[in-house]
FIZA-184590 format. One line per field, with one value per residue (C-alpha): residue in one letter; residue number from 1; y, z, x. Coordinates in steps of 0.25 Angstrom, whole numbers, always signed. Layout:
% FIZA-184590
residu	c(A / ...)
num	c(NUM / ...)
c2	c(Y / ...)
c3	c(Z / ...)
c1	c(X / ...)
% end
This chain:
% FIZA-184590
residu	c(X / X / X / X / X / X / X / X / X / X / X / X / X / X / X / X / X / X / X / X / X / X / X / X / X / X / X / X / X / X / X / X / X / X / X / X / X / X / X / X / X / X / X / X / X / X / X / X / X / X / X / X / X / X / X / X / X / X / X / X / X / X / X / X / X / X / X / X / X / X / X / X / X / X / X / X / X / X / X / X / X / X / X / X)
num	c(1 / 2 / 3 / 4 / 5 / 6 / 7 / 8 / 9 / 10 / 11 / 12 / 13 / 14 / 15 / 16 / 17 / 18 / 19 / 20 / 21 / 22 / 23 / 24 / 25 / 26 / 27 / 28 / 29 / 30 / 31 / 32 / 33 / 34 / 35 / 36 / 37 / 38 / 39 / 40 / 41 / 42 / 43 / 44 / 45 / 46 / 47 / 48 / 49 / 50 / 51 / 52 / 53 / 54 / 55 / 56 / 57 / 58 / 59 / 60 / 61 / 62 / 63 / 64 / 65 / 66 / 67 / 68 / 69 / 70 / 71 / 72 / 73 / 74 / 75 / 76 / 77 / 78 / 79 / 80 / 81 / 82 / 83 / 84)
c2	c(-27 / -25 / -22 / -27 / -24 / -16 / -4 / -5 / +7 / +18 / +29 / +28 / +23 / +30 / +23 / +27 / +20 / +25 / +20 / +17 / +9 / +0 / +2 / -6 / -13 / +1 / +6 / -4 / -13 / -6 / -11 / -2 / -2 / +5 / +11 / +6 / +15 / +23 / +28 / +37 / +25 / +14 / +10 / -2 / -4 / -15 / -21 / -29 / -41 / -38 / -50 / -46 / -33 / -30 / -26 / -12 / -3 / +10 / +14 / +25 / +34 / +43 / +55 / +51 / +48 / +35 / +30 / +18 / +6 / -7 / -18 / -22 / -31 / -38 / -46 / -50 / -38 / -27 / -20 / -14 / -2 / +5 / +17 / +19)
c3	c(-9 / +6 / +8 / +22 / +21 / +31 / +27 / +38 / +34 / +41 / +31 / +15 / +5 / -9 / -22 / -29 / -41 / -36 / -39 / -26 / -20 / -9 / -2 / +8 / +11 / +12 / +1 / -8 / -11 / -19 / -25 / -35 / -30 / -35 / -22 / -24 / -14 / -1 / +14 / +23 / +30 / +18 / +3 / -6 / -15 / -26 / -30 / -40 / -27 / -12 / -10 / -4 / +3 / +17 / +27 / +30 / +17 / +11 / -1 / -9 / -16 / -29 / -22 / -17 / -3 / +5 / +16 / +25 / +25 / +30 / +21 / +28 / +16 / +7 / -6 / -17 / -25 / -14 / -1 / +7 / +16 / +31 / +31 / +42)
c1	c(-116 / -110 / -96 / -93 / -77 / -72 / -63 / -51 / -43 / -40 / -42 / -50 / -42 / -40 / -39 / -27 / -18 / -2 / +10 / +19 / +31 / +29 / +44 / +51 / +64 / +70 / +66 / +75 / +61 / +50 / +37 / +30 / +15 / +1 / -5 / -23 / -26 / -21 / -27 / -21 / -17 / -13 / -14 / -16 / -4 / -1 / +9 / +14 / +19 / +18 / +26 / +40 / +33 / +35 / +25 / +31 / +32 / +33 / +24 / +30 / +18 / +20 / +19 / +33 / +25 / +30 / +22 / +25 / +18 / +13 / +6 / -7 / -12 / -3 / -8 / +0 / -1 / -6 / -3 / -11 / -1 / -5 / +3 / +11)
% end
């Protein structure tokens, strides 16, 4: 079967099954999330509701990493983030 979808990312992605935080409001609002998968330049996370979350975020990573964000794809239950 021919795939004719275009891969617009910067960088390959990685499948990954993490646990994270999706962090805004000055850190006093947190989501618990599970990080799908991550590039260099961004990640897929999900989440139990993305309703109520900003465009401009910070994912918090296990490793005790934090890297700033902006949603580029939103659905009820996923995020798609470009790291800044």
């Amino acid at each position: 079967m021919y795939n004719d979808t275009i891969e617009r990312r910067g960088s390959v992605r990685r499948k990954t099954l993490k646990a994270g935080k999706i962090v805004f409001n000055g850190r006093s609002s947190a989501f618990d999330c599970t990080i799908r998968n991550m590039s260099e330049t961004g990640a897929k996370v999900v989440v139990m509701s993305s309703l109520g979350i900003p465009g401009l975020v910070d994912l918090d990573l296990e490793d005790g990493t934090t890297r700033s964000c902006r949603v580029v794809r939103q659905t009820l239950t996923e995020l798609g983030l470009e790291f800044l």
